[in-house]
N, CA, C and O atoms as a CHARMM CRD file, in Angstrom:
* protein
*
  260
    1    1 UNK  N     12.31800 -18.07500  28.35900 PROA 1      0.00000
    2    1 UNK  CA    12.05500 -16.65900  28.14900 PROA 1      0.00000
    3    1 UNK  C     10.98700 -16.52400  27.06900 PROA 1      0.00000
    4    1 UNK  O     11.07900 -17.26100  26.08700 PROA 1      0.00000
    5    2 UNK  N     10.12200 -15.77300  27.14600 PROA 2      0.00000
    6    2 UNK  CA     8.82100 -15.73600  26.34700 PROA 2      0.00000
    7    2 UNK  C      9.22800 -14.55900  25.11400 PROA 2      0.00000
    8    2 UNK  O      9.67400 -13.48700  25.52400 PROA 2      0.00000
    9    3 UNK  N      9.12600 -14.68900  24.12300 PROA 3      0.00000
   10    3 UNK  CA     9.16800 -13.85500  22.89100 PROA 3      0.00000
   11    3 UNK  C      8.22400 -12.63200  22.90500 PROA 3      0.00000
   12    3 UNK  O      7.03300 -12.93800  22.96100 PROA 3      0.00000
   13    4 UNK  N      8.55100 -11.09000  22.85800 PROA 4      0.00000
   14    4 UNK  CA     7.83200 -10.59000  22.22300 PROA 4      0.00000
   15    4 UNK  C      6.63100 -11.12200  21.10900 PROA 4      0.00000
   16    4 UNK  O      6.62400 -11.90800  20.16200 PROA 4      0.00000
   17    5 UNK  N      5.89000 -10.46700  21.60200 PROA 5      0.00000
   18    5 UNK  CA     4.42100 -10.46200  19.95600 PROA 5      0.00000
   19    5 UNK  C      4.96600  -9.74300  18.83700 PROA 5      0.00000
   20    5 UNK  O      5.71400  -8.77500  18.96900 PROA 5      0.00000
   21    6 UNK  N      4.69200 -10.08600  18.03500 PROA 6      0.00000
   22    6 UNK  CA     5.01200  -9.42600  16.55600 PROA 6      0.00000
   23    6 UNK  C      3.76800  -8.16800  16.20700 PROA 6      0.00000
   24    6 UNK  O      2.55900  -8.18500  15.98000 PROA 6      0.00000
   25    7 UNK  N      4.67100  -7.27800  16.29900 PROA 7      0.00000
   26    7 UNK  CA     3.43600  -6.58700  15.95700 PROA 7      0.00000
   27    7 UNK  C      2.59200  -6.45300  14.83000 PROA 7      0.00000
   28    7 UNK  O      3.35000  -6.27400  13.87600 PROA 7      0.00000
   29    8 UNK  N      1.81300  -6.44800  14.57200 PROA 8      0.00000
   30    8 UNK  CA     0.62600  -6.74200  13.26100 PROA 8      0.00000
   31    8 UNK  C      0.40100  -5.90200  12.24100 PROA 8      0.00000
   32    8 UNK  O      0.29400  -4.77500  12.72500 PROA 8      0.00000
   33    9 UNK  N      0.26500  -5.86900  10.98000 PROA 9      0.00000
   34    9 UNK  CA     0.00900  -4.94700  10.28200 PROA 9      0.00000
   35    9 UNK  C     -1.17700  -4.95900   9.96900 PROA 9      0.00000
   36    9 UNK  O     -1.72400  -6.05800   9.88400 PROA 9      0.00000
   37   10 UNK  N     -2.03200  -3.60200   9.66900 PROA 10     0.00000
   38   10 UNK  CA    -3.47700  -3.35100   9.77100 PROA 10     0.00000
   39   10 UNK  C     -3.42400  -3.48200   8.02300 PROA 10     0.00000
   40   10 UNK  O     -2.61200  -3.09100   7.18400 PROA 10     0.00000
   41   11 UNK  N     -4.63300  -4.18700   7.95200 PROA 11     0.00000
   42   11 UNK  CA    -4.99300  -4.50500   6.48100 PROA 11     0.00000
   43   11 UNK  C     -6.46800  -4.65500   6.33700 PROA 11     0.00000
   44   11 UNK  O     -7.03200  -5.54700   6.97100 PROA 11     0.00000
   45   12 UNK  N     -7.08900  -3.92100   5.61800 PROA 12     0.00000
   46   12 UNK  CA    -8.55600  -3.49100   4.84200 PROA 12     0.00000
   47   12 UNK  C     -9.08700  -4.27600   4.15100 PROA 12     0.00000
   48   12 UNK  O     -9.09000  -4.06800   2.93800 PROA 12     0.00000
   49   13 UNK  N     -9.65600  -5.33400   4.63900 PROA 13     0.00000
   50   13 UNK  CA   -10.18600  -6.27700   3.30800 PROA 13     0.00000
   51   13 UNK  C    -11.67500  -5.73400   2.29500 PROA 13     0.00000
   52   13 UNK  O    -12.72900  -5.46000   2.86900 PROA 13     0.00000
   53   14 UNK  N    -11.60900  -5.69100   1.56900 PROA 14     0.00000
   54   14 UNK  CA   -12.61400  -5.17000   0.93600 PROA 14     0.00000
   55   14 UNK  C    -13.11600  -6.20300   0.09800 PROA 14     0.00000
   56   14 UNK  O    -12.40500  -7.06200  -0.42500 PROA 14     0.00000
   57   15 UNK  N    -14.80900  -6.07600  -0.06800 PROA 15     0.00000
   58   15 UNK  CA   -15.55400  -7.50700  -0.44500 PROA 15     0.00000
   59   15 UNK  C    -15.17100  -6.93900  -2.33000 PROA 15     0.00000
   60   15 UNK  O    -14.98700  -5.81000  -2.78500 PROA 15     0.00000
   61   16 UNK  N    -15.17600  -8.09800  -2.90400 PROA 16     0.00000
   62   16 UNK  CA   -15.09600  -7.81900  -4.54000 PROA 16     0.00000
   63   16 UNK  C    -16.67000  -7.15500  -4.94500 PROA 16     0.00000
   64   16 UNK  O    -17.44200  -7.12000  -3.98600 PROA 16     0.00000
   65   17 UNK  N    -17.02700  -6.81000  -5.81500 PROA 17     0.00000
   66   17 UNK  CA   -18.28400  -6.81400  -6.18500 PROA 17     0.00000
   67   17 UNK  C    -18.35900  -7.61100  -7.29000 PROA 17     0.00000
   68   17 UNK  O    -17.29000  -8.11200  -7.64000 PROA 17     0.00000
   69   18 UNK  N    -19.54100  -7.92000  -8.07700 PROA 18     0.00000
   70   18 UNK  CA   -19.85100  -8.67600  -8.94400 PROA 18     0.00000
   71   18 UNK  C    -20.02300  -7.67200 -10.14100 PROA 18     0.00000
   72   18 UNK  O    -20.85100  -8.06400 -10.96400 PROA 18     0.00000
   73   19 UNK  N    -19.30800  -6.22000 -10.48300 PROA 19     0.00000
   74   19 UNK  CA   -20.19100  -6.06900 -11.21700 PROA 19     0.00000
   75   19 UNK  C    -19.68200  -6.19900 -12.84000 PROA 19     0.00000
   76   19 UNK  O    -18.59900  -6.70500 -13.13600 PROA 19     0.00000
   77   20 UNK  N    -20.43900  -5.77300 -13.62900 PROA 20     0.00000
   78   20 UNK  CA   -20.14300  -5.84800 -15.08800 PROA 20     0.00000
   79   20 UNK  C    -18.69100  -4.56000 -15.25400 PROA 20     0.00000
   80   20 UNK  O    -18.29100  -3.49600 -14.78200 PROA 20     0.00000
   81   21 UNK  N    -18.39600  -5.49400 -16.16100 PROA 21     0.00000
   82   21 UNK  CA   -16.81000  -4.33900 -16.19300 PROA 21     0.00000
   83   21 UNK  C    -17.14200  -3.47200 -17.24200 PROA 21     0.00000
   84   21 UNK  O    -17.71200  -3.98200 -18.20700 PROA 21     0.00000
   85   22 UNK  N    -16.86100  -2.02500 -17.26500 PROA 22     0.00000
   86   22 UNK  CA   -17.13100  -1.10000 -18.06400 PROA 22     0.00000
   87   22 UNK  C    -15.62100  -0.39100 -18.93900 PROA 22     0.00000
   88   22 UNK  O    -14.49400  -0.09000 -18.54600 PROA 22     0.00000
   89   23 UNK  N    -16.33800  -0.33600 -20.32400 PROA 23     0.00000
   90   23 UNK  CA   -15.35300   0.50100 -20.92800 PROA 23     0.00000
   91   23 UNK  C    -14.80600   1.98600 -20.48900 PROA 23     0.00000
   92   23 UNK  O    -15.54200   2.93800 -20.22800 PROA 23     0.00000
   93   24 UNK  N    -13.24200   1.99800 -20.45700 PROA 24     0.00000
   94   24 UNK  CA   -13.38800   3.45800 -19.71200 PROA 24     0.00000
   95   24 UNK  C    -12.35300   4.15700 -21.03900 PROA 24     0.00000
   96   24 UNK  O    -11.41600   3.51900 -21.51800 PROA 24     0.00000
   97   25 UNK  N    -12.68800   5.39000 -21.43900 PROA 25     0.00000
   98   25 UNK  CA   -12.17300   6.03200 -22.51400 PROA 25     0.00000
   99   25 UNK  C    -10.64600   6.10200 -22.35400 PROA 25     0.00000
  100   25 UNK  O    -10.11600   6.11000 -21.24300 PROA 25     0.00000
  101   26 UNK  N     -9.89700   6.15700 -23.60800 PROA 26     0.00000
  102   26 UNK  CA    -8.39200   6.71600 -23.09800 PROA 26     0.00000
  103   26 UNK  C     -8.04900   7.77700 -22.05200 PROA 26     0.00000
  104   26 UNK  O     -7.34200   7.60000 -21.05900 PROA 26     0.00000
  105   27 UNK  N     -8.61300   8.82500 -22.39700 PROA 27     0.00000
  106   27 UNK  CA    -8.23200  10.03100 -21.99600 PROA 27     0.00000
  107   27 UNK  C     -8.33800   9.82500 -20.35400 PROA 27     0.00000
  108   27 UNK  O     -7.64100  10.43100 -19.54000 PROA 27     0.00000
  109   28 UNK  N     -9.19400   9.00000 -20.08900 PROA 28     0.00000
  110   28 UNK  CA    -9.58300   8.74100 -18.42400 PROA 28     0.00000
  111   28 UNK  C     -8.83600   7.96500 -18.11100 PROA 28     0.00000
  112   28 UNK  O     -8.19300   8.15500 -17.07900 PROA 28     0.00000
  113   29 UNK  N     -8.61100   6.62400 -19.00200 PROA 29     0.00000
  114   29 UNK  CA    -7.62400   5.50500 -18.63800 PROA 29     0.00000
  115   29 UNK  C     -6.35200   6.21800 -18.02200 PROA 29     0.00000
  116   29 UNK  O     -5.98900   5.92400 -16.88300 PROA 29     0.00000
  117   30 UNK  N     -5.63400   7.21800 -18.82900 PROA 30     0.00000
  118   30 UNK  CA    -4.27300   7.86800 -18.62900 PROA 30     0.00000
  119   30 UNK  C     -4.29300   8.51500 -16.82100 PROA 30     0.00000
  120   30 UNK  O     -3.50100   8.49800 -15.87900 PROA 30     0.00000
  121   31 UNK  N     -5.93200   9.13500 -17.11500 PROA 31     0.00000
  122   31 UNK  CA    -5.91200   9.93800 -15.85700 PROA 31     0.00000
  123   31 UNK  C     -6.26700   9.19800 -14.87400 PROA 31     0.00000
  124   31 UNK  O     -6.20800   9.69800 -13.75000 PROA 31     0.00000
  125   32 UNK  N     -6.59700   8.21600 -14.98400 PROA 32     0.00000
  126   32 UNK  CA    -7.18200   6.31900 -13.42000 PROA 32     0.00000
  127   32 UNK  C     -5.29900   6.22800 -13.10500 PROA 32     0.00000
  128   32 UNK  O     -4.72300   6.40000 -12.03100 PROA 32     0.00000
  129   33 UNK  N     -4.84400   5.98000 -14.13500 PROA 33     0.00000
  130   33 UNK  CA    -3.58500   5.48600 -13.91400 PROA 33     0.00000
  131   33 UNK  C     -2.31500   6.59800 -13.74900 PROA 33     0.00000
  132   33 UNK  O     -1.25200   6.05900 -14.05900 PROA 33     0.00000
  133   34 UNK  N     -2.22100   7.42900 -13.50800 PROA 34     0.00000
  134   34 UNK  CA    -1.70500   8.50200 -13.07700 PROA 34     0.00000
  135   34 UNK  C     -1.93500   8.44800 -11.54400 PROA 34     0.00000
  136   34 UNK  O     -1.15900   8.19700 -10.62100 PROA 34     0.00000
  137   35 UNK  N     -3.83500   8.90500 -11.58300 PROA 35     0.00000
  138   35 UNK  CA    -4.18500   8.79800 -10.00100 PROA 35     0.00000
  139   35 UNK  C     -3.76100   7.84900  -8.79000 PROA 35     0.00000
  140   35 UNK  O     -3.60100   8.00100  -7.57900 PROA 35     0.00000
  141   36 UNK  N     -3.66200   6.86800  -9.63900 PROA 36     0.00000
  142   36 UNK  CA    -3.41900   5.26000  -9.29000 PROA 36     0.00000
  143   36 UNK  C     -1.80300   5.16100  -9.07000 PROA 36     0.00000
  144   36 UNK  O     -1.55000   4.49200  -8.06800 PROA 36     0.00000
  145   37 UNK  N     -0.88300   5.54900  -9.60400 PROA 37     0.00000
  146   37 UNK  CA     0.28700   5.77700  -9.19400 PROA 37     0.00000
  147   37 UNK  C      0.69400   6.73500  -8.12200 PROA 37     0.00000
  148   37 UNK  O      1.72100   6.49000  -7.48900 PROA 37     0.00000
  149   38 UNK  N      0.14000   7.57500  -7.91300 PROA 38     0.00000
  150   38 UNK  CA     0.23100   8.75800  -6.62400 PROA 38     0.00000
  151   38 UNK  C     -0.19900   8.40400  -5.57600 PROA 38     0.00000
  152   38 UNK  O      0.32500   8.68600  -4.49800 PROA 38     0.00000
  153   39 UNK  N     -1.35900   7.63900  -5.74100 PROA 39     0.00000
  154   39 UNK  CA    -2.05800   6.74600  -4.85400 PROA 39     0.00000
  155   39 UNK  C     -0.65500   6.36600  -4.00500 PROA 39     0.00000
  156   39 UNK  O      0.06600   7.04300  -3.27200 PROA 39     0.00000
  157   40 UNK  N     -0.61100   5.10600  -4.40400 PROA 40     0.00000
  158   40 UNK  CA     0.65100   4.02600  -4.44300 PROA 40     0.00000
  159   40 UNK  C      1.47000   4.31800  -3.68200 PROA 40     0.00000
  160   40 UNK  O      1.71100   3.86600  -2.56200 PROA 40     0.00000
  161   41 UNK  N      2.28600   5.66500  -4.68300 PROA 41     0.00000
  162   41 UNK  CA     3.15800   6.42700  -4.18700 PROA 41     0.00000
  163   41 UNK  C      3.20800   6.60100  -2.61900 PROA 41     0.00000
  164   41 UNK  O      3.89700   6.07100  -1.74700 PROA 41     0.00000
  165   42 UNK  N      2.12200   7.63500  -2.60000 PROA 42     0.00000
  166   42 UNK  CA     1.76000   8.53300  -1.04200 PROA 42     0.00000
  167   42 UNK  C      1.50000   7.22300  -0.01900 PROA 42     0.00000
  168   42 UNK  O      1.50100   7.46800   1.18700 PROA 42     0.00000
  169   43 UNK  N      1.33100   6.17200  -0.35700 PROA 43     0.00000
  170   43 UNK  CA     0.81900   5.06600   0.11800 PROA 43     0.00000
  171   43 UNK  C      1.99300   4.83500   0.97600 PROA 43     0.00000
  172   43 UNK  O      2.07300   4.90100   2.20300 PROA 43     0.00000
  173   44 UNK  N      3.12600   4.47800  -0.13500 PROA 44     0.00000
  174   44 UNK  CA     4.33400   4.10100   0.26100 PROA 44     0.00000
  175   44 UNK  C      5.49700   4.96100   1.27300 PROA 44     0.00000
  176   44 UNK  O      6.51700   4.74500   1.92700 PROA 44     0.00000
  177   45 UNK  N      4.53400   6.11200   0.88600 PROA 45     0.00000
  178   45 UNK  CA     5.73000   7.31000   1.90100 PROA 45     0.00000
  179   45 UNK  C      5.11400   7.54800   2.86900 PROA 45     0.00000
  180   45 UNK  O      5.74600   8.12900   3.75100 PROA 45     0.00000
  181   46 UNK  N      3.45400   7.18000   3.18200 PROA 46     0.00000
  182   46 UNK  CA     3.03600   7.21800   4.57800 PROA 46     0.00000
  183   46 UNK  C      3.89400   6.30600   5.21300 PROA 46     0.00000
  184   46 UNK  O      4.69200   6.72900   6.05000 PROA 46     0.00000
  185   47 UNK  N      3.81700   4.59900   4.80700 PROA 47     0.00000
  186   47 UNK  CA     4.35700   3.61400   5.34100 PROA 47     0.00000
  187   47 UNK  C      5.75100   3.77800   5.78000 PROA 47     0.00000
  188   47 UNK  O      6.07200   3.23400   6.83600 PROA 47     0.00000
  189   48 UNK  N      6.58900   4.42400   5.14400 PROA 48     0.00000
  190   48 UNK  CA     8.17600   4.93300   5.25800 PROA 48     0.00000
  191   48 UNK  C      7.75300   5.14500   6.56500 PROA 48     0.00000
  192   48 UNK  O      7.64200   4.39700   7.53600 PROA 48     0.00000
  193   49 UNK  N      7.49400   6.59900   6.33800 PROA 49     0.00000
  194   49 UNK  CA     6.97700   7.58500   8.02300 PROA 49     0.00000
  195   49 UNK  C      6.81000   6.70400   9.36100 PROA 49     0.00000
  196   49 UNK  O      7.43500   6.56600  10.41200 PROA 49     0.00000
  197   50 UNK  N      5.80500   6.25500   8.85600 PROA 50     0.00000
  198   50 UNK  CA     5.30600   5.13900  10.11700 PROA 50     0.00000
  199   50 UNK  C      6.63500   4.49100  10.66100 PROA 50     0.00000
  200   50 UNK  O      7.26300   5.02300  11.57600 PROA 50     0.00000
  201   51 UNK  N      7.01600   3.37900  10.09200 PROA 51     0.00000
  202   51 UNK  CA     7.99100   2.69600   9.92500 PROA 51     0.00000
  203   51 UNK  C      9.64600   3.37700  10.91800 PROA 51     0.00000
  204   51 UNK  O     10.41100   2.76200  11.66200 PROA 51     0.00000
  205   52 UNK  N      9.64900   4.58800  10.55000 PROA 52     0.00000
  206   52 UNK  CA    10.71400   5.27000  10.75900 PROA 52     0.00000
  207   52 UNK  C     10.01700   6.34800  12.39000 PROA 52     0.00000
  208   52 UNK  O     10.70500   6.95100  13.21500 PROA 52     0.00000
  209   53 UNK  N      9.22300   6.28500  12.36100 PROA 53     0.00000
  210   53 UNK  CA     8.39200   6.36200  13.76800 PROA 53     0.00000
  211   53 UNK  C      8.54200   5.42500  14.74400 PROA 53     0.00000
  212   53 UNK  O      8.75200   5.73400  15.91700 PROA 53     0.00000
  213   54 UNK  N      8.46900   4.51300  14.42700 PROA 54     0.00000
  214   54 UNK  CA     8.46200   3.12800  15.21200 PROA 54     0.00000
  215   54 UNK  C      9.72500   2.66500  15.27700 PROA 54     0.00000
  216   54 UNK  O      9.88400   1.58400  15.84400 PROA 54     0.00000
  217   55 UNK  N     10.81700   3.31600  14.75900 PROA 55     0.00000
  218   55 UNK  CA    12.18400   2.86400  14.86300 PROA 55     0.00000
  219   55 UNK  C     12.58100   1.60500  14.07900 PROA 55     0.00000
  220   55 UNK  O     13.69600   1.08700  14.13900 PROA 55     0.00000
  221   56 UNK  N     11.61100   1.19300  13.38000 PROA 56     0.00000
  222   56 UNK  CA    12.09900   0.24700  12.25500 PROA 56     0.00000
  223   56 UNK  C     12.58000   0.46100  10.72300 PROA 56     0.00000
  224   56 UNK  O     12.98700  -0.36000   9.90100 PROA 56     0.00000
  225   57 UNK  N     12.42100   1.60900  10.65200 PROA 57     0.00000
  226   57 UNK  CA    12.67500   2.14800   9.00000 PROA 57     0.00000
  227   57 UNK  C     14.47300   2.07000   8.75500 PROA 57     0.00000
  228   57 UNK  O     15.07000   2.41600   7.73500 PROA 57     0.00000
  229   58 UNK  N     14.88100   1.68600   9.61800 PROA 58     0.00000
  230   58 UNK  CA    16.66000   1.58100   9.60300 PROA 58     0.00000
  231   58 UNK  C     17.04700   0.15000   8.86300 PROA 58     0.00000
  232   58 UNK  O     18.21300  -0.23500   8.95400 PROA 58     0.00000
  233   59 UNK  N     16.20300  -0.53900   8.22400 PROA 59     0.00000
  234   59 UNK  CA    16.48700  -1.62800   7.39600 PROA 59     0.00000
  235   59 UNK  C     16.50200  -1.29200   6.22700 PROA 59     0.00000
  236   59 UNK  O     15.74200  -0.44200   5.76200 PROA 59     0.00000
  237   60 UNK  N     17.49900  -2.00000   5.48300 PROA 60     0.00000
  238   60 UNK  CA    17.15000  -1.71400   3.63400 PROA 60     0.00000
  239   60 UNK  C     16.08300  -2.95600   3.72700 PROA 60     0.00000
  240   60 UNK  O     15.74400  -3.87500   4.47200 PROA 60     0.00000
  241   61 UNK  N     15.69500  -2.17700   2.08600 PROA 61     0.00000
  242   61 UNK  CA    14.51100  -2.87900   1.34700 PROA 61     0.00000
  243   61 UNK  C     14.80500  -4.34400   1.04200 PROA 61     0.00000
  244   61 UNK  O     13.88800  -5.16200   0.96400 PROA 61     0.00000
  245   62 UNK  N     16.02400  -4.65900   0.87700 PROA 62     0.00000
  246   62 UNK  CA    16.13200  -5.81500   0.11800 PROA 62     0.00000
  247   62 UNK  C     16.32200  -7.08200   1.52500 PROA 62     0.00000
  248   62 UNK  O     16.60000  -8.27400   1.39500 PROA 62     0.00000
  249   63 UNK  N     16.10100  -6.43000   2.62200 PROA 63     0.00000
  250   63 UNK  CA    15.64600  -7.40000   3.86400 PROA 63     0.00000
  251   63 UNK  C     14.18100  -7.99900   3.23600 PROA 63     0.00000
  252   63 UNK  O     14.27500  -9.20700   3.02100 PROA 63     0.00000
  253   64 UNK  N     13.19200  -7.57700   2.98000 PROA 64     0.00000
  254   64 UNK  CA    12.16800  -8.05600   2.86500 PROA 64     0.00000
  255   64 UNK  C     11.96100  -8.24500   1.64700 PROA 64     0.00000
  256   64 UNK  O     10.93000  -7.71700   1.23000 PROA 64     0.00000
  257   65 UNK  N     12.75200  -8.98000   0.68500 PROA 65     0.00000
  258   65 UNK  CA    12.47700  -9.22400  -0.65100 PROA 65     0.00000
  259   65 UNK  C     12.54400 -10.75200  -0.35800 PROA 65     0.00000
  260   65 UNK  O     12.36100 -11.56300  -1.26500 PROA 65     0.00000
């Protein structure tokens, strides 16, 4: 009997750049990393969605730890 395919997860590779790293002020640092957590966040609750679309979101988390 032949196995289902696994279905694949889509992933974005993005090239590094080379460039010089720049100082970024506090006040911005707070606000990169704020942004950067919501990011994340919304990231993670699209993936839920999906997940629970596809009828796989019925696993706990600690399956894939």
């Amino acid at each position: 009997m032949k196995r289902p395919a696994k279905q694949l997860d889509t992933q974005m590779n993005l090239p590094l750049l080379s460039a010089p790293a720049t100082a970024v002020p506090d006040h911005k640092q707070k606000e990169l990393a704020l942004t950067l957590m919501e990011l994340l966040i919304n990231a993670a609750r699209a993936n839920n969605l999906m997940l629970s679309a596809n009828g796989g979101g019925d696993e706990s988390p600690e399956a894939h730890r």
